[in-house]
N, C-alpha and C positions, 0 to 999 in steps of 0.2 A: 478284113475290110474296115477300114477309118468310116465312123459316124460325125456327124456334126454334131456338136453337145446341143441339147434345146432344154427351156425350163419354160415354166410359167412367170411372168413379171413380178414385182415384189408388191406385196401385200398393200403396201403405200400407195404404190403407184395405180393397182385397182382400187381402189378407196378412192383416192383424189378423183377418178375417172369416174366411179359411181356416185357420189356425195351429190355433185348437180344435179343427175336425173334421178337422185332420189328426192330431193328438194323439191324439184317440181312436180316428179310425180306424182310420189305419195303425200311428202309432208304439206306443201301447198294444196293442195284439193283440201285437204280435212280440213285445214286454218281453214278453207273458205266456206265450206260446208258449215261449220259447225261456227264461224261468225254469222254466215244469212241466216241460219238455222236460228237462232237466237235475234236477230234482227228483224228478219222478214218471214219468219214462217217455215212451215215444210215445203210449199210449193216453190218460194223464192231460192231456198238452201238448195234447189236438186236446178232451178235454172241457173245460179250463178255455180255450180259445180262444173255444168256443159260449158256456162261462159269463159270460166277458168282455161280451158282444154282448148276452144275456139282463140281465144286471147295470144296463148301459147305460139300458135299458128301464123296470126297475124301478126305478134311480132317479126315472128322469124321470114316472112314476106316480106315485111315492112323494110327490114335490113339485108333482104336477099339474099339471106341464110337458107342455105337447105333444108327442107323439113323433111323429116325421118318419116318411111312409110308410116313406122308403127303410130307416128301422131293421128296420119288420117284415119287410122282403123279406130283407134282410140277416140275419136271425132266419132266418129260414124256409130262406135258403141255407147259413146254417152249421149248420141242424140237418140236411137232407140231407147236406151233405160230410163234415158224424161219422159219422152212421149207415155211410154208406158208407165213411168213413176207417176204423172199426173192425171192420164188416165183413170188410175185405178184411186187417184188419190192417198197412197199409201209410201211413205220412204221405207217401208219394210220390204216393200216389190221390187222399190230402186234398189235398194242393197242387194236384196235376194240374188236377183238375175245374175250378177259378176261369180258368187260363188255357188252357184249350179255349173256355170262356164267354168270355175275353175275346176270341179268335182267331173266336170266332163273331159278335160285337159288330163287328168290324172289319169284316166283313164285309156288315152291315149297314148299315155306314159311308158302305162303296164300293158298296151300291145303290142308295143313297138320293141318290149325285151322279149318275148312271146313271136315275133316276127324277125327274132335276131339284126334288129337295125336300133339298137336305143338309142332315142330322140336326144339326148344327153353328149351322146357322141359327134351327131351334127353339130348342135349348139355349142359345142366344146371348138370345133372345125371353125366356126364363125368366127373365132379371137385368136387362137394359136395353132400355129400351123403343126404340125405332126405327117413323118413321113411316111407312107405308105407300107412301106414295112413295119414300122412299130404298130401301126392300127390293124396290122395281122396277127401281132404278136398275142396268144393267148392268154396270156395275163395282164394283156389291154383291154382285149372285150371283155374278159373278167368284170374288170374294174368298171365299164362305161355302165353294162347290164345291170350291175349290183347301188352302181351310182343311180341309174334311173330307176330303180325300184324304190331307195332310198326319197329320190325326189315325187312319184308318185303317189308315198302313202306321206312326205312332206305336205304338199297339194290337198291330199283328201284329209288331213288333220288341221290343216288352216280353214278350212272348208268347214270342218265340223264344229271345232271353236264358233267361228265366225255363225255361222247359222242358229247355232246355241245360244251365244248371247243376244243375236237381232232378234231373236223369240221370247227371250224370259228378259232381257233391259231393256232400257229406254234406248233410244238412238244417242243422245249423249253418252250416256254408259258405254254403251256396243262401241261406239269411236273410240274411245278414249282407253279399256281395256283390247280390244280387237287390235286395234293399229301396236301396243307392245306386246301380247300376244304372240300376234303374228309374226313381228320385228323376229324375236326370242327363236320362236322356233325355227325360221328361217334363215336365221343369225348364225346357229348354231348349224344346220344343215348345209350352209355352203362353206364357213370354217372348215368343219369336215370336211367336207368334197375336195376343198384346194390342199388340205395335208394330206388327203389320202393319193388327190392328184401327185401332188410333189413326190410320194411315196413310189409309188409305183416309177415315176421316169427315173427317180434316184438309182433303184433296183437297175431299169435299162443300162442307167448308162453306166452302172460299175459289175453287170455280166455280161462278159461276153457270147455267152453260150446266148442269152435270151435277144442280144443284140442281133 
């Protein structure tokens, strides 16, 4: 029985598609952070953070552009982590909260291989399509379970960084190392993941047995 060949897009082509929303994501927020930060204080640096993310929003209204669910969660999570960043008076609480949430996500990681559904495999389903049969194949779920374990203790390692340095640096420090840090190790776990990806489909599609 003939397969249709499938791959992943070339590395370019996810690059160009991530560069923007890493722009705005990450890179913008800290420029702005760590300009009010320096300008206006710690209370200013964690309002003009939420403002950043509201901004976002209301362009994309402005111009009738759809906005992505995840902005309004993302709205909605940085307006809880001011309240409570100012609050409590502290940008140590603001930071904190994202990487407890992400130490909690990891965790969800490592139940969903434990529940034979890795979360990895969904998220993978969201961008490239894959036929039904090959997502039976055992050396697919291999590869999803082994991938989400990989991304789980990725998660609980940027976690641990991250809460390491908001405790023993300053918040300038903790930016400024944390955000490459992070990048680094993160950089380096979805590299992986897409060769190992590539690897695996390579294997399908030149056995036939496994096909």
């Amino acid at each position: 029985m003939n397969h249709q060949p499938f791959a992943l897009p070339r590395l370019t082509v996810l690059a160009r598609q991530a560069a923007p929303r890493l722009l705005e994501g990450v890179v913008a927020p800290l420029a702005v952070f760590y300009a009010a930060l320096a300008a206006l204080g710690e209370n200013g640096a964690m309002i003009a953070a939420a403002a950043w993310v509201y901004t976002g929003i209301g362009w994309r209204l402005v111009r009738r552009v759809r906005v992505p669910a995840t902005m309004f969660l993302a709205a909605l999570a940085i307006t809880l982590r001011t309240m409570i960043g100012l609050w409590s008076g502290s940008t140590v609480v603001f930071f904190l909260q994202p990487e407890l949430g992400t130490i909690c996500i990891s965790m969800v990681f490592l139940a969903s291989v434990r529940l034979r559904h890795p979360l990895v495999q969904k998220l993978t389903l969201d961008y490239v399509h894959l036929p039904s049969a090959v997502l039976r194949n055992e050396r697919v779920r291999r590869f999803f379970a082994r991938i989400t374990l990989l991304w789980a203790f990725v998660l609980l390692a940027n976690s641990t960084v991250s809460i390491w340095l908001l405790l023993h640096q300053s918040i300038g420090t903790y930016l400024l190392i944390r955000t490459s840090a992070v990048a680094a190790i993160t950089g380096t776990a979805a590299a992986f993941s897409v060769w190992a990806f590539r690897r695996v489909l390579r294997r399908l599609q030149h056995d036939p047995a496994a096909a």
